[in-house]
MIBAKOL-308076 format. One line per field, with one value per residue: residue number from 1; x, y, z of N, C-alpha, C in turn. Coordinates in steps of 0.001 Angstrom, whole numbers, plus 500000, padded with zeros to 6 digits. Last residue first. Layout:
BEGIN
seq c(NUM; ...)
n_xx c(X; ...)
n_yy c(Y; ...)
n_zz c(Z; ...)
ca_xx c(X; ...)
ca_yy c(Y; ...)
ca_zz c(Z; ...)
c_xx c(X; ...)
c_yy c(Y; ...)
c_zz c(Z; ...)
***
This chain:
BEGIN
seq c(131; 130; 129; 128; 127; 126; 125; 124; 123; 122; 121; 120; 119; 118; 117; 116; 115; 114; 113; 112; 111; 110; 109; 108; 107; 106; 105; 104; 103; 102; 101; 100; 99; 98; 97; 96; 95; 94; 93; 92; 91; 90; 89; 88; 87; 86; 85; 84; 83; 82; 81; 80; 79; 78; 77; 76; 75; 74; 73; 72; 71; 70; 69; 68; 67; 66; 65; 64; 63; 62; 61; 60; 59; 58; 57; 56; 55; 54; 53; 52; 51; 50; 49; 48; 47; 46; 45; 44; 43; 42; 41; 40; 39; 38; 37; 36; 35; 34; 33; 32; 31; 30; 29; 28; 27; 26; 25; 24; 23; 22; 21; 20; 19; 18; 17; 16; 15; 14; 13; 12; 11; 10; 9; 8; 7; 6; 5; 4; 3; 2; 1)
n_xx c(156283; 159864; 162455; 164577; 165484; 167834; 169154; 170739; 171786; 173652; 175367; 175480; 174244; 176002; 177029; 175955; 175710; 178367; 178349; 176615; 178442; 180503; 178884; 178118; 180598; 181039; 179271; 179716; 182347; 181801; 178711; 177063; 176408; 174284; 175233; 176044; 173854; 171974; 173276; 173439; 170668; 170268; 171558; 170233; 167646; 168680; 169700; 167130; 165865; 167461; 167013; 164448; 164702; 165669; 163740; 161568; 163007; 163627; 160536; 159922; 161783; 160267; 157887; 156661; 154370; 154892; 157439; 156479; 154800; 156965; 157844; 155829; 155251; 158057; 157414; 155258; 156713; 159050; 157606; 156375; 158597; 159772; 157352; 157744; 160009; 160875; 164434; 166804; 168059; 168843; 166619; 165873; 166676; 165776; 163045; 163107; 166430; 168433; 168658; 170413; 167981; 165804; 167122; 168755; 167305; 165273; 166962; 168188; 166306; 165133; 167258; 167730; 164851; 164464; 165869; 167208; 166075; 165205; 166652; 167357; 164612; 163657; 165129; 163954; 160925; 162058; 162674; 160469; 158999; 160079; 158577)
n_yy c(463351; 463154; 462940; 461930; 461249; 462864; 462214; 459885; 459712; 456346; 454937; 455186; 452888; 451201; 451669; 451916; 448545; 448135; 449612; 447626; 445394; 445871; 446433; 443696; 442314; 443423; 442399; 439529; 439821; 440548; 440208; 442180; 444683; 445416; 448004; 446877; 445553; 447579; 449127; 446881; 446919; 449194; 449170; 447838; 449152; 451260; 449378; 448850; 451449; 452296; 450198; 451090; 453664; 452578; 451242; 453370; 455108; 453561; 452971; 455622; 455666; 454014; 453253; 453275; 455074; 457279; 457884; 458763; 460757; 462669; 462618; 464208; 466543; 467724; 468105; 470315; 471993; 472690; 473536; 475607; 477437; 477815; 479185; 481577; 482839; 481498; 481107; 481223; 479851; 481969; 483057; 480504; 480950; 483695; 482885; 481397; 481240; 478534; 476563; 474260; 472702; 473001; 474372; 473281; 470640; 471095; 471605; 469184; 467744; 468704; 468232; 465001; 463977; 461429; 460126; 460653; 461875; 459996; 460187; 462494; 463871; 463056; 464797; 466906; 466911; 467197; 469706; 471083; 470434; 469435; 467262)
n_zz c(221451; 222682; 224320; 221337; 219531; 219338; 220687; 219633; 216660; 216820; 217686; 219780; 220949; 221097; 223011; 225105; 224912; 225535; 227739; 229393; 229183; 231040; 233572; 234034; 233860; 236645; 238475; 238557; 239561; 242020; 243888; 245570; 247343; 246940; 245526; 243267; 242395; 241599; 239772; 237846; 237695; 236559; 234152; 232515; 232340; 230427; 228459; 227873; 227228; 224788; 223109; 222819; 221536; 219263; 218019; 217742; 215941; 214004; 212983; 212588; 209768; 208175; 207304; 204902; 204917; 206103; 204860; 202438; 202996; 203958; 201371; 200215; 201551; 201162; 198231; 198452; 199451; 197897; 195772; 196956; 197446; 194846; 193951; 195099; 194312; 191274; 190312; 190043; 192363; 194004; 194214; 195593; 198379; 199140; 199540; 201714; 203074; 204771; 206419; 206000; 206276; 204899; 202489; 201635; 201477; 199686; 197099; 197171; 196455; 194370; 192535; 192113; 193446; 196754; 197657; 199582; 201590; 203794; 205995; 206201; 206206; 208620; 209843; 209189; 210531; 212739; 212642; 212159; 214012; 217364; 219487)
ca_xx c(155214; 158769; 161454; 163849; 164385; 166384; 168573; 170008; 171872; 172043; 175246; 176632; 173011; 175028; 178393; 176313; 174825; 177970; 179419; 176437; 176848; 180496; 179870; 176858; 179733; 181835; 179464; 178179; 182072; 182404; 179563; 176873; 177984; 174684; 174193; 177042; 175194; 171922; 173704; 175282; 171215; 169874; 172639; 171550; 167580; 168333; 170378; 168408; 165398; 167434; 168574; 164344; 163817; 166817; 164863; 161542; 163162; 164734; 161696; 159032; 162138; 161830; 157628; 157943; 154471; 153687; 157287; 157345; 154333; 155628; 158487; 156437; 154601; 157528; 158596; 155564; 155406; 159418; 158855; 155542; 157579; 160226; 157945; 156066; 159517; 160070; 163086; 166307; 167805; 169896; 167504; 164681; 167232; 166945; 163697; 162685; 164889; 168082; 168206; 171198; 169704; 166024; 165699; 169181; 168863; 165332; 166233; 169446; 167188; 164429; 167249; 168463; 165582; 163865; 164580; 168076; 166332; 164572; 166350; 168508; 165180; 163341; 165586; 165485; 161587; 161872; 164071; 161786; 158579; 159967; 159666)
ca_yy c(463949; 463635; 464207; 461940; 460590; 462918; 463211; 460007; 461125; 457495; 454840; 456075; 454337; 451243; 452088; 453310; 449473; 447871; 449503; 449034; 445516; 445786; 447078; 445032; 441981; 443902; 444035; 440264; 439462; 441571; 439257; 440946; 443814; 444853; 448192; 447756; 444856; 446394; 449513; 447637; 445454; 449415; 450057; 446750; 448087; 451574; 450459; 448028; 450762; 452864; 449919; 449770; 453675; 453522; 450551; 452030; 455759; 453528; 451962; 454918; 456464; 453710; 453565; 452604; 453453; 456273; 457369; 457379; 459419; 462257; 461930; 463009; 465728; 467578; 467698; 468952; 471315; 472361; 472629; 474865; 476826; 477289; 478017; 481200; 482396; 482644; 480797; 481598; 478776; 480977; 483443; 481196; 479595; 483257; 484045; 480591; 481351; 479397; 477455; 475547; 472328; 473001; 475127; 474324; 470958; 471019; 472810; 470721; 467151; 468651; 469882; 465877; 464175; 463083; 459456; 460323; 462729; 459896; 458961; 461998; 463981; 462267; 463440; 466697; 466697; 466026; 468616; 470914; 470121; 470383; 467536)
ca_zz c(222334; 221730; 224248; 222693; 219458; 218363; 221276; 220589; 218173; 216384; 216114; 219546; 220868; 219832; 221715; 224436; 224857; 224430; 227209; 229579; 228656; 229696; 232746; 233620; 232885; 235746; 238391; 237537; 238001; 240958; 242921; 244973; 247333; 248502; 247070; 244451; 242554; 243171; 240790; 237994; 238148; 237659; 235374; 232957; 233064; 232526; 229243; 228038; 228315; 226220; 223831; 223554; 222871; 220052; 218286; 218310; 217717; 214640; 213509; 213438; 211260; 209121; 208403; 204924; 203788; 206223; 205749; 202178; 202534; 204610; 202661; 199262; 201317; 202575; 199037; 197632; 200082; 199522; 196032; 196508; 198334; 196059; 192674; 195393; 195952; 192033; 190164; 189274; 191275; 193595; 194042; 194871; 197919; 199311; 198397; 200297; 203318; 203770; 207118; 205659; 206931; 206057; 203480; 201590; 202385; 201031; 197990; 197345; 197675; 195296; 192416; 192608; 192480; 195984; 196843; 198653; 200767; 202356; 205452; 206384; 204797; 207772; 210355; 209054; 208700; 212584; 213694; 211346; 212392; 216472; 218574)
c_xx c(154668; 157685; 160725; 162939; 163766; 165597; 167596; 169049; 170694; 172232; 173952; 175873; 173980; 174325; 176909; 176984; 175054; 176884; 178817; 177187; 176448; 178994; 179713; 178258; 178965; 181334; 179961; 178850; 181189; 181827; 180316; 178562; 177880; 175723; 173784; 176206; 175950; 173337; 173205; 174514; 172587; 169996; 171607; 171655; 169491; 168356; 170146; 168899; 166593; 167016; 168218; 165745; 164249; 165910; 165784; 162725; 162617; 164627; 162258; 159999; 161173; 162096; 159674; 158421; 155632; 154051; 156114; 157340; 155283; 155617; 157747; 156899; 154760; 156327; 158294; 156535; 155290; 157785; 158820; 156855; 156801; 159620; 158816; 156603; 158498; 160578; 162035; 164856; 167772; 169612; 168498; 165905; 166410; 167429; 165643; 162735; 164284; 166237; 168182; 170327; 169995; 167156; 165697; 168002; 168931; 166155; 165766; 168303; 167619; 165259; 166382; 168731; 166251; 164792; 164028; 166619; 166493; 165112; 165566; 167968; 166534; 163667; 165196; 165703; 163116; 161551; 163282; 163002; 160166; 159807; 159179)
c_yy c(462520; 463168; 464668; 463000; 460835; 462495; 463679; 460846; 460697; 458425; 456136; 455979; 455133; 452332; 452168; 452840; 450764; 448778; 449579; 449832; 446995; 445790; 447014; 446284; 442914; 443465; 444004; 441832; 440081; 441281; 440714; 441143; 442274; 443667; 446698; 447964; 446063; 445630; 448784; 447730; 446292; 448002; 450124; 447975; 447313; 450435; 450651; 448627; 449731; 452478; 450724; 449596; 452075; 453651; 451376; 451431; 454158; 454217; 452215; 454135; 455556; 454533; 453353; 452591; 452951; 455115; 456571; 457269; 458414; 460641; 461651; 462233; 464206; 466778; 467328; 467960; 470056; 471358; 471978; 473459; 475795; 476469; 477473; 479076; 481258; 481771; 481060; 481461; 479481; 480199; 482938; 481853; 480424; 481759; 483848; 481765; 481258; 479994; 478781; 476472; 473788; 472762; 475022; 475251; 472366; 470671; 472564; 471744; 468486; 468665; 469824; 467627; 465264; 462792; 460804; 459616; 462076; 460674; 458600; 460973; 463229; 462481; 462635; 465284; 466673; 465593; 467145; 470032; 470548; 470207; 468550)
c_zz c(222886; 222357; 223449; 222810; 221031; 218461; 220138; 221052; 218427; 217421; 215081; 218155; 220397; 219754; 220628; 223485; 224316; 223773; 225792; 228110; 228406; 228905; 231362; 232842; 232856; 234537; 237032; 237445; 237508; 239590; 241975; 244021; 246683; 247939; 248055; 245389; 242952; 243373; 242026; 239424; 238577; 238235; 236065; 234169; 233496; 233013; 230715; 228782; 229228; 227217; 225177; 224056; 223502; 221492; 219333; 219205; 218003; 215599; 214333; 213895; 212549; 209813; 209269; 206178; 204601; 205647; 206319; 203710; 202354; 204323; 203580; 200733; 200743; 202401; 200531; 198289; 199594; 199934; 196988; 196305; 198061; 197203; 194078; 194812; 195704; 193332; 190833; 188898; 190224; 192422; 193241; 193911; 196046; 197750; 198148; 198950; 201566; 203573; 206365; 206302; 206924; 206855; 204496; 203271; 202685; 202209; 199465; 198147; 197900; 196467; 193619; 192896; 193334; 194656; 195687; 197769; 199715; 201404; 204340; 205290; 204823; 206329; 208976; 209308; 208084; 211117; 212818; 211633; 212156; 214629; 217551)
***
């Protein structure tokens, strides 16, 4: 995963710790994709005074994640529905390969069901394809 996909994730879940001129610059930096003369500009305040913002900043979350470890959590939690997941639709698909019981068919259904509704609750695709 890419440093910025994954300091986005973790400003979802910490921004709100920063003060409020920290939170804007690393929205601006890394959401908005503003560059650090750019955002600099805006404040009235050097490049060099931005960056150092941002490091700071990127260091603070860092550490609330070491300590508080909730992203760690929620690919945890979003890796284990995914397992759920393969495991109910590979019962769905012995139950169509030798014609066991509708019912079970239709209970993996709904399970299945449930399942995407919870991985609906997280993009998914954040927690995938990391190293």
């Amino acid at each position: 995963m890419s440093k910025n996909l994954e300091m986005n994730n973790l400003l979802d879940l910490y921004g709100c710790l920063l003060t409020e001129k920290q939170s804007d610059i690393m929205n601006m930096y890394y959401n908005d994709d503003l560059s650090l003369g750019e955002i600099a500009e805006q404040y009235g305040i050097s490049r060099q005074g931005v960056h150092d913002t941002v490091k700071r900043c990127e260091e603070a979350i860092e550490d609330y994640e070491e300590k508080l470890g909730l992203y760690a959590s929620q690919k945890a939690y979003v890796s284990e529905l995914e397992e759920f997941k393969a495991q109910a639709l590979d019962i769905f698909n012995e139950c169509k390969r030798i014609s066991l019981s509708r019912p079970i068919a239709e209970k993996t259904i709904v399970l299945l069901e449930n399942l995407d509704s919870k991985l609906e609750d997280y993009d998914t695709s954040v927690y995938m394809n990391e190293d």
